[in-house]
N, C-alpha and C positions, 0 to 999 in steps of 0.2 A: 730778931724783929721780922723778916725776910719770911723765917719759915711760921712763923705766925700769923701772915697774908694767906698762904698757900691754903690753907683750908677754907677760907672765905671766898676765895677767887674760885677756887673749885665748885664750892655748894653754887656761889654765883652763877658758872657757868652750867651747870644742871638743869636751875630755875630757868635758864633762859631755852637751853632746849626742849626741855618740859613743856615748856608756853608755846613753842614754833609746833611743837610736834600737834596741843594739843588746838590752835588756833582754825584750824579748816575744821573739827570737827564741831566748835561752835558757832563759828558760821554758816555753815552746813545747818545748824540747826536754826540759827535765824531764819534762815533763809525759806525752812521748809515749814515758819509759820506764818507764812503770807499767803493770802487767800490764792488761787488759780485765777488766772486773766481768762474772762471768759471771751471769743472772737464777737465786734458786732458785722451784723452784715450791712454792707454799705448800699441805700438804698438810690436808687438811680433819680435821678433831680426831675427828671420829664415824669418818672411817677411820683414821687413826691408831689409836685404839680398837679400832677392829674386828680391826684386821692387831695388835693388841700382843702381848708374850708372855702365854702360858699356863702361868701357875706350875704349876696345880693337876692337870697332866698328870703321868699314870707316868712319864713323861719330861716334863723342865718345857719347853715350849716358847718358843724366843725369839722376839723378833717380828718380822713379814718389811716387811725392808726394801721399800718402796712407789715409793721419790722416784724411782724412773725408770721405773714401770709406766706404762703408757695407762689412764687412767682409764678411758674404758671398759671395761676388764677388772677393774675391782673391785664385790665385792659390789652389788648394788642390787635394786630393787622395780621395775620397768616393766612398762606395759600389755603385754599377750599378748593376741593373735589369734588363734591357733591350737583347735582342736577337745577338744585333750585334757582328758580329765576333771580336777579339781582333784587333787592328788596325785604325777599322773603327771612322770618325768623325762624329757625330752625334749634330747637331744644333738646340736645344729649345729654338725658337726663342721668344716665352709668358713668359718664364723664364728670358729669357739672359742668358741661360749656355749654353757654350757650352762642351760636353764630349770627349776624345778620350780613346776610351776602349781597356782597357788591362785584361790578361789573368787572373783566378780566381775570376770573378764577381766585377773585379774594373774598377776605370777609375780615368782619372785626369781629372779636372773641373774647365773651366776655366767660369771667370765673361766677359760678352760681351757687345757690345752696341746695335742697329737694326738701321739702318738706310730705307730710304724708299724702296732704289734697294734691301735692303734686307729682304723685306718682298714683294718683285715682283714672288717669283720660291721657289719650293718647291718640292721636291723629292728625286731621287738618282743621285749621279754625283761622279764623280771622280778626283783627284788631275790631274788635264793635266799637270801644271807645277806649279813650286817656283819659287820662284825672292826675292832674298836681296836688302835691299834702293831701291826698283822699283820705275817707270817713273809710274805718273799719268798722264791722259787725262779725262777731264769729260767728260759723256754724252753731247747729244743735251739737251736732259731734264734736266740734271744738270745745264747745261748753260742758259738754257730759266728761269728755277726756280729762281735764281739767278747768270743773266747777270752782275752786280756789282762785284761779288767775283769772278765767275769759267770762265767769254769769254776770259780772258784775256790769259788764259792754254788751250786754245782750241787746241793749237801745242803741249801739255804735257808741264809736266814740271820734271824737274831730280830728283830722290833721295835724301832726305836730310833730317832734322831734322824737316822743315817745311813742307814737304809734305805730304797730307790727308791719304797716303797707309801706312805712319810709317814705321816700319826697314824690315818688312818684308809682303809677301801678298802668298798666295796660289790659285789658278787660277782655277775654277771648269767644269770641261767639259763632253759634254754628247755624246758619240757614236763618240767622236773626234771632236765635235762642242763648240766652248765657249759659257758656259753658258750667261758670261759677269756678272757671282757671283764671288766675291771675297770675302776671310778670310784674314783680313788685320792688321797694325796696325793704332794707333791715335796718330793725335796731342793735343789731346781731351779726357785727362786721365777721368774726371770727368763727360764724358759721356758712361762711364760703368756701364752697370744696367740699362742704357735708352733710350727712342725710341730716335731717333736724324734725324735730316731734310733728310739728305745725307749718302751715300755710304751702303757697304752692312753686313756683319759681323767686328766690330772691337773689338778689345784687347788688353788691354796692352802693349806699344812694349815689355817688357819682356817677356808677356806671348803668342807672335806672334813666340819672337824668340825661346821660348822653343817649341814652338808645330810644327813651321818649320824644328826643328834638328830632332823631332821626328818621320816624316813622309817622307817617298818617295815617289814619283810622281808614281801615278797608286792609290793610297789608294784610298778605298768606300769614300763616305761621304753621310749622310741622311740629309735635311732638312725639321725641320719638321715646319707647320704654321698653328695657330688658334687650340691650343694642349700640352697639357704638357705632358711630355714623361713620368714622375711618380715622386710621391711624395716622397721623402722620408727625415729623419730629418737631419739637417746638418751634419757632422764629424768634427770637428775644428782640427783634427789631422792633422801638416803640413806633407806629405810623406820623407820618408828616401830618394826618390828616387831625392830628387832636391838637 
């Protein structure tokens, strides 16, 4: 009876080392059919903040998605080396920053986009005027470039959420002549940081409408083209001042 067990217990114990032997290699393969964890980046609370919606707009403003921007194109405070008097806007157009400098060798530094009018003029001008939710009109070359998208606004079109000037625009004029440069905002958050087909300076509408509170009509503004105004290494500190 004894030796009648003996072959069973055997094959038994086979099957079980069989199984330990073959057990990692099917886990191994569960394992390697689960998607890849992709990292997200964690986005800092005070921008968060800063980029959130703005209820309290004629148009309520939603807030601009951030989680795939370069940090260094959002809002900030860093030293400035530059000449210009406190006030003055100064526009590095090979960067995409642009500056507005304040007193004790700072500025706040906003991330920008270029479009092709604005990389047409280059010099000194001056704030002629603001406009909140302002009225677009494109060019003739805007229209001719792309008759498809812009003939249709040949008469402008009003203020609003969908309009290429965003919440806010700053009007640049020279000796009391329009340049026909604008500092604007976008409907086109993720063309900051990039050359883009159309218009001339844009930003943020949060950061149109901070730099709109900040300035009155009459400030310098420098544009500079084919030039980098100076090097220097990022500051990731967000300012006290927002």
């Amino acid at each position: 009876m004894f030796a009648a067990l003996a072959p069973s217990r055997s094959l038994l114990r086979r099957a079980v080392r069989s199984f330990v032997l073959l057990l990692p290699i099917a886990l191994a393969a569960c394992v390697s059919t689960q998607p890849p964890q992709q990292a997200v980046r964690r986005i800092d609370p005070a921008y968060a903040a800063m980029y959130g919606p703005r209820l309290d707009e004629p148009h309520p403003l939603p807030a601009t998605d951030i989680s795939e921007v370069d940090p260094r194109f959002l809002r900030r405070e860093v030293a400035y080396y530059g000449r210009e008097e406190p006030g003055t806007i100064v526009v590095d157009t090979q960067s995409r920053y642009l500056y507005l400098v304040r007193e004790g060798g700072r500025a706040i530094r906003y991330g920008i986009g270029v479009g092709k009018e604005g990389l047409a003029w280059s010099g000194r001008a001056r704030v002629g005027r603001k406009a909140a939710w302002p009225r677009w009109t494109p060019t003739a070359s805007m229209i001719k470039r792309e008759p498809e998208r812009n003939a249709r606004w040949a008469g402008g079109m009003e203020g609003g959420l969908s309009n290429p000037l965003g919440a806010r625009a700053l009007y640049l004029y020279d000796n009391g002549r329009d340049t026909m440069y604008r500092i604007h905002g976008t409907t086109e958050p993720w063309s900051i940081g990039q050359s883009v087909s159309s218009g001339c300076i844009r930003l943020f509408n949060q950061d149109i409408i901070d730099l709109h509170s900040r300035v009155p009509v009459g400030s310098p503004v420098v544009v500079l083209q084919g030039q980098r105004l100076f090097e220097v290494e990022d500051e990731t500190r967000v300012s006290s001042a927002y």
